[in-house]
C-alpha positions in Angstrom: 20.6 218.7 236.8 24.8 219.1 235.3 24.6 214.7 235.9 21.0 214.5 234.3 22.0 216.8 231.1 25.3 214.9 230.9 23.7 211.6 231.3 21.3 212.5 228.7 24.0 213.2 225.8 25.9 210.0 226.5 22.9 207.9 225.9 22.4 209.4 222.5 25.9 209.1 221.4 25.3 205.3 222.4 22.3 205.1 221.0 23.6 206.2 217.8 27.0 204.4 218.1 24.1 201.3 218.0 22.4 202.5 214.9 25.7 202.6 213.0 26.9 199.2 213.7 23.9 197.5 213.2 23.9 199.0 209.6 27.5 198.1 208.7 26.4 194.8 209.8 23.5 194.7 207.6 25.5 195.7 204.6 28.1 193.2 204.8 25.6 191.0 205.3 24.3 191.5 202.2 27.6 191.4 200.6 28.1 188.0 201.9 25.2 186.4 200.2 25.0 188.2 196.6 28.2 189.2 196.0 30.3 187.2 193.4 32.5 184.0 194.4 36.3 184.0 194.5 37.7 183.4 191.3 38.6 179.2 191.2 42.6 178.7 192.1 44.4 178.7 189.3 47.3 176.1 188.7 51.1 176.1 186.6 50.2 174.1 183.4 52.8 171.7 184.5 50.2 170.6 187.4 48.2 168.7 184.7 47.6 168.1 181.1 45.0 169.6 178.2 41.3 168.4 177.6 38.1 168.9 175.8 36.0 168.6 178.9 32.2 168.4 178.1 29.1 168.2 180.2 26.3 165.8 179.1 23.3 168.2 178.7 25.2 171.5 178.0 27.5 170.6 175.3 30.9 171.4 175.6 31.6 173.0 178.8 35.4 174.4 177.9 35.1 174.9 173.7 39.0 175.8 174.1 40.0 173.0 176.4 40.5 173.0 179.4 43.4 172.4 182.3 42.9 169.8 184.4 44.2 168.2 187.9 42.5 164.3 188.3 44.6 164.1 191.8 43.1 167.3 193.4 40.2 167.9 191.3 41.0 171.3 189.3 40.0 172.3 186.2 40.6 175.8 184.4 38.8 176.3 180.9 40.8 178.0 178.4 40.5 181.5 176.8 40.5 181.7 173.4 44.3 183.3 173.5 45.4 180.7 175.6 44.4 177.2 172.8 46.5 179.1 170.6 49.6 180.1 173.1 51.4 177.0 173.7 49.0 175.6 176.1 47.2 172.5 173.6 49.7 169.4 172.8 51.0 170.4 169.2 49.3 168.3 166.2 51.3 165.3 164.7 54.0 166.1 162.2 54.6 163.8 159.9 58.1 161.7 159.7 60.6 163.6 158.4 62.0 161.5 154.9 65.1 159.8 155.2 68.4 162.0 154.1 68.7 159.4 151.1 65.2 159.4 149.9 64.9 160.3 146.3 68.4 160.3 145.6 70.1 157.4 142.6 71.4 154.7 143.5 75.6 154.8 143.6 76.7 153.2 140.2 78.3 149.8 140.7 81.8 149.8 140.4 84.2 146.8 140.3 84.9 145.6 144.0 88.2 146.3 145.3 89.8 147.2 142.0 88.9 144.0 140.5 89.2 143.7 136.7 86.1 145.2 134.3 84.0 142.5 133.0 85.5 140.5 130.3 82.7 141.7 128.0 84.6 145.3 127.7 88.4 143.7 127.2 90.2 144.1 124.1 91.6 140.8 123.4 94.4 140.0 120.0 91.9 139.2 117.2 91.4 136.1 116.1 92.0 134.3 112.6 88.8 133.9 110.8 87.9 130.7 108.3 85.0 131.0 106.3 83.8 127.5 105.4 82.2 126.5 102.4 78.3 127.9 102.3 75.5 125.6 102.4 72.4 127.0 99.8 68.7 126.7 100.1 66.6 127.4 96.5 68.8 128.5 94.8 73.2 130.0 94.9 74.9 133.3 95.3 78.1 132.7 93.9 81.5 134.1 95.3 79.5 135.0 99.0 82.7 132.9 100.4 85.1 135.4 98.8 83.0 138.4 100.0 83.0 137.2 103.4 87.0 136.6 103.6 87.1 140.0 102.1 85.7 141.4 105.7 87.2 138.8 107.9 89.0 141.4 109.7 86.2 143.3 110.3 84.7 139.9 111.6 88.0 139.5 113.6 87.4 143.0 115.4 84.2 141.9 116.6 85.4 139.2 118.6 88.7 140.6 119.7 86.9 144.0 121.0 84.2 142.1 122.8 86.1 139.8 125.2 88.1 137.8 122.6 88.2 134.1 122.5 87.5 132.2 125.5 89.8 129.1 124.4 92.1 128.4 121.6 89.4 128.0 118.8 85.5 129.0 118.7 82.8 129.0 115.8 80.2 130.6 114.4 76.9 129.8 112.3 75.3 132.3 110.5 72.4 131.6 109.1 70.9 134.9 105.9 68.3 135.5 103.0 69.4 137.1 99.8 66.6 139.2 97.9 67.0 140.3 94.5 69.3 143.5 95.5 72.1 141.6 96.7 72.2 142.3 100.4 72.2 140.1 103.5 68.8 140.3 105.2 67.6 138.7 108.7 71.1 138.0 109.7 70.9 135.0 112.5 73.3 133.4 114.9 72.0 129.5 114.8 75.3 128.2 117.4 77.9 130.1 118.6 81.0 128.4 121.0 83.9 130.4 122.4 82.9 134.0 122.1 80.6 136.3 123.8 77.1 137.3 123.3 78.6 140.8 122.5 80.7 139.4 120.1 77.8 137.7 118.4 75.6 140.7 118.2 78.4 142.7 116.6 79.0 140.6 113.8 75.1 140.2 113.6 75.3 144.0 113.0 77.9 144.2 110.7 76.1 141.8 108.3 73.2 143.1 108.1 72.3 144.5 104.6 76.0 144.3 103.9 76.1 143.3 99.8 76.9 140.0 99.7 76.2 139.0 95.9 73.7 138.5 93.4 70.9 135.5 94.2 70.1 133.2 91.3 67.0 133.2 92.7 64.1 135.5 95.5 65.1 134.4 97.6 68.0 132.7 98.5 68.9 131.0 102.0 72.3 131.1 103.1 73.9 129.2 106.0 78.2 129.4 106.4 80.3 128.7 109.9 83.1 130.9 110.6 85.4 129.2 112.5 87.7 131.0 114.8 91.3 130.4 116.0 93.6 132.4 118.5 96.6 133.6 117.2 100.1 131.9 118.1 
């Protein structure tokens, strides 16, 4: 009777031991089938590059990129922190300008201490020789005298603006006089031996300079000063 009672405990411990391992096994069963999947691997950034991957039917599958592996297959969308964290290639900048840019040109000096152009040397001023004046409709006497009067002047021009460029050079002026006495549209018709500087300071000077009264409105004038170096 002892072996029968004893007997008859241990096969409902067993029994029961059954009942509790079938249930654990029916629960990780279930576990198994609806629980979530494992989370994709997840890869160093320096395993591949950034995309916009897209599916055709659902529109953009990864709307902040997404991290890619063509050799094994991986991809890893984005989260929003990440776009903005280092992880897309940074937008073209443009070219930075060249130190230079913007800045004035260096003036022009002269080249390896050279000598200034002859336009700016002071040269000995010449001797000036008004010739006799040629009239058109009409005379303004003594205009010879008043011309010798300033031949320095004259002189200065030429000297000041490069001087002579031989022993001997000339000038022909060609001027209206009006009723008020005064030289007006001064020209240089031929000029030999001095500059162009030289020309437009004596053109200057000239201008409404008195030169005498016209016997008649007006008056054309035309005189060649003739130029000589000094010995």
């Amino acid at each position: 009777m002892r072996w029968r009672a004893a007997g008859g405990r241990l096969g409902q411990w067993t029994v029961s031991v059954a009942l509790s391992i079938s249930a654990i096994g029916a629960c990780v069963g279930a576990a198994t089938e609806g629980g979530a999947q494992p989370a994709s691997p997840q890869g160093p950034p320096s395993q591949g590059w950034i995309t916009a991957a897209s599916d055709a039917d659902a529109g953009p599958r990864c709307p902040h990129g997404a991290l890619e592996d063509p050799h094994h297959g991986f991809v890893r969308c984005l989260e929003p922190g990440e776009a903005d964290a280092g992880w897309l290639p940074p937008p073209p900048q443009p070219e930075p300008p060249p130190d230079d840019a913007g800045a004035p040109p260096p003036d022009a000096g002269p080249i390896d201490g050279g000598a200034p152009d002859a336009s700016v040397v002071s040269a000995p001023p010449p001797l000036v020789e008004v010739k006799e004046p040629e009239f058109m409709n009409g005379d303004v006497p003594n205009v010879a005298k008043r011309l010798e009067k300033v031949s320095s002047d004259l002189a200065k021009c030429v000297a000041d603006n490069g001087g002579l460029s031989g022993a001997t050079g000339t000038i022909k002026l060609q001027f209206l006089v009006r009723v008020r006495g005064r030289a007006e549209g001064v020209e240089i018709l031929d000029a030999r031996g001095v500059t162009s500087d030289a020309q437009r300071c004596i053109r200057q000077f000239l201008k409404n300079r008195a030169i005498g009264t016209p016997s008649a409105d007006p008056v054309g004038v035309t005189v060649t000063l003739s130029l000589r170096a000094q010995k």
